[in-house]
C-alpha positions, 0 to 999 in steps of 0.5 A: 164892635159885632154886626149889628152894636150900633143897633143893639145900642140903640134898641136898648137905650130907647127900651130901657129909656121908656121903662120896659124889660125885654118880655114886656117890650116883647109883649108890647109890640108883638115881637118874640122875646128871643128876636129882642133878645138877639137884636140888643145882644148883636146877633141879628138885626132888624130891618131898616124900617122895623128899627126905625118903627120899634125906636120911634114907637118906644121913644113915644111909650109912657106909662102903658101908653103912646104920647 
């Protein structure tokens, strides 16, 4: 497993799980498409904290909007 899969995974799951692709993710929560890209493929991997933001913002997205 690279550096940083679980995290990859996880990114992934909760975005593919509230409906985005990685740009309108990128549009979404203001983060440069090319830094999602690089955290769901293993590359880079966000701090502790912005993960646990970004899933928990993602886990809450419906629709265009937060629950």
């Amino acid at each position: 497993m690279r550096l940083g899969q679980e995290t990859a995974d996880e990114i992934r799951s909760a975005r593919k799980k509230a409906g985005l692709t990685q740009a309108k993710m990128s549009e979404i929560i203001g983060i440069p498409l090319r830094t999602i890209e690089d955290w769901e493929s293993g590359k880079g991997e966000p701090r502790d904290y912005v993960k646990r933001l970004v899933i928990n913002y993602l886990k809450n997205y419906k629709g265009g909007k937060l629950e």
